[in-house]
C-alpha positions in Angstrom: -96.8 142.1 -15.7 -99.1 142.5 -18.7 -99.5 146.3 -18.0 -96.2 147.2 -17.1 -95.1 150.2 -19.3 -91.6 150.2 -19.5 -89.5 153.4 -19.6 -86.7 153.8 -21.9 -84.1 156.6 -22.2 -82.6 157.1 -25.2 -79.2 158.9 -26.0 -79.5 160.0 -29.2 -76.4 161.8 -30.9 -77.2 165.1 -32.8 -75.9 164.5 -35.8 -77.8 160.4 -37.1 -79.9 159.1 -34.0 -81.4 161.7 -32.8 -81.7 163.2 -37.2 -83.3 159.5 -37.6 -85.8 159.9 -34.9 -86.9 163.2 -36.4 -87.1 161.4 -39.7 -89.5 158.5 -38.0 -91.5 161.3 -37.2 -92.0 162.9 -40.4 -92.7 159.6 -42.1 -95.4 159.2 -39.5 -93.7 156.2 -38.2 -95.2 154.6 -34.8 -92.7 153.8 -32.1 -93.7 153.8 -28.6 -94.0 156.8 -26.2 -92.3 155.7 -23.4 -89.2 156.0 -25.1 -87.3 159.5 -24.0 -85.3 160.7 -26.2 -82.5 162.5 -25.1 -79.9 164.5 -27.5 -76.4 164.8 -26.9 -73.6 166.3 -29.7 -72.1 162.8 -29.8 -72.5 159.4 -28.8 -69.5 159.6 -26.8 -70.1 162.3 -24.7 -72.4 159.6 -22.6 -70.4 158.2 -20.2 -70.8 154.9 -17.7 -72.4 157.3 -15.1 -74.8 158.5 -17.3 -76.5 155.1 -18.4 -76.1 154.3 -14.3 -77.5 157.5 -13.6 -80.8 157.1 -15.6 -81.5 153.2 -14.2 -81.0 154.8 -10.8 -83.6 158.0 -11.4 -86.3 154.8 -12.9 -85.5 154.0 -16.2 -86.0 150.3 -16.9 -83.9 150.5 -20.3 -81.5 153.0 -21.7 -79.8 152.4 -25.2 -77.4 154.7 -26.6 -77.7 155.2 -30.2 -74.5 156.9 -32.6 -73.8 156.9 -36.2 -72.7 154.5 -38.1 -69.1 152.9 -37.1 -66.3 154.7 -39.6 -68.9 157.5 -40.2 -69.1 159.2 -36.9 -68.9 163.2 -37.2 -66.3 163.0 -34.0 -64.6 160.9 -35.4 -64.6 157.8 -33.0 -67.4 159.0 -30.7 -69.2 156.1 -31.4 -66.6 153.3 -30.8 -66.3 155.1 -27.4 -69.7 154.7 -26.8 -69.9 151.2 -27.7 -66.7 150.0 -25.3 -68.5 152.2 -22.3 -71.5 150.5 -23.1 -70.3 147.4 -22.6 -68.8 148.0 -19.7 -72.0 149.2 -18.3 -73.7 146.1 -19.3 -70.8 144.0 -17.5 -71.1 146.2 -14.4 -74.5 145.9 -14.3 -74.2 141.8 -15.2 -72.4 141.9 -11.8 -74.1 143.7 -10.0 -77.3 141.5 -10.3 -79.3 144.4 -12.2 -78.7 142.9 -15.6 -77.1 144.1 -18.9 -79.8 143.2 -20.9 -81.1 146.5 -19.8 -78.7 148.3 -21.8 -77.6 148.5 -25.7 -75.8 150.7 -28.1 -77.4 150.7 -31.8 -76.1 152.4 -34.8 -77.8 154.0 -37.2 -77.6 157.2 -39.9 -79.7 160.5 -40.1 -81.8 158.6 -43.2 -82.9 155.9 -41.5 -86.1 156.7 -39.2 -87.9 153.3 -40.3 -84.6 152.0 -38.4 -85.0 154.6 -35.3 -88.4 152.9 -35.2 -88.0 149.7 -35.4 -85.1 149.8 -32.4 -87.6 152.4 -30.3 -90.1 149.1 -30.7 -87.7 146.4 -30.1 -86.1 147.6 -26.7 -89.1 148.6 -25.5 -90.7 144.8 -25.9 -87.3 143.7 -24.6 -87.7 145.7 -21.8 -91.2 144.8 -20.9 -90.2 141.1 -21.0 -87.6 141.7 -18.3 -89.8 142.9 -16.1 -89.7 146.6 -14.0 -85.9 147.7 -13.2 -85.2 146.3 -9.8 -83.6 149.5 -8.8 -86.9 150.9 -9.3 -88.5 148.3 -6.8 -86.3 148.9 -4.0 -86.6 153.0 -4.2 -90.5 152.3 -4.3 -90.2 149.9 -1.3 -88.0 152.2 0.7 -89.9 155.4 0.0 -93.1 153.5 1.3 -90.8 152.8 4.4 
């Protein structure tokens, strides 16, 4: 399991995440490549079938990142996110894939050091849980 790469998807609202990521690259911070960033205009525009959606076409993580709770641009987008979040990670608890797979993170358009540091800690998350099993099985069956 040494050389597994994991891939990550990343929701990233407009307005902080996906600002923060921009930041982390102007600073010339280093965060890992596998992550795939993905913008949407808020964090809770991502829905349950969304974060199911991208473990089912081969992600082995996906985290959803908003602004800061009380300083969301939609208002409450982000406490949206954060209860359909955990609800994926309960479904997904259940459902033998495992939650751990999925997280919501916070974070403002300033802080890219932060963008970079999450980027790098999901991904060495990830790699320690090992290749989504979803993955597996659609490997397996296309080889059938």
């Amino acid at each position: 399991m040494g050389d597994f790469e994991p891939v990550i998807v990343a929701f990233c609202c407009h307005y902080c995440a996906y600002t923060a990521a921009d930041m982390a690259g102007s600073m010339r911070l280093n965060y890992p490549s596998n992550v795939n960033i993905v913008r949407v205009p808020c964090s809770g525009k991502i829905d349950v079938k969304h974060i199911l959606r991208a473990l089912q076409n081969g992600a082995d993580g996906v985290y959803v990142a908003g602004c800061l709770e009380g300083d969301c641009h939609f208002k409450n987008g982000n406490v949206k996110a954060a209860r359909r979040v955990a609800y994926a990670k309960k479904l997904l608890d259940e459902i033998g894939i495992g939650g751990d797979r999925v997280e919501m993170v916070t974070m403002s358009a300033g802080m890219g050091e932060r963008f970079a540091r999450t980027a790098t800690d999901i991904t060495e998350k990830i790699r320690a849980l090992g290749p989504n099993p979803v993955k597996n099985a659609l490997a397996k069956k296309r080889q059938s």
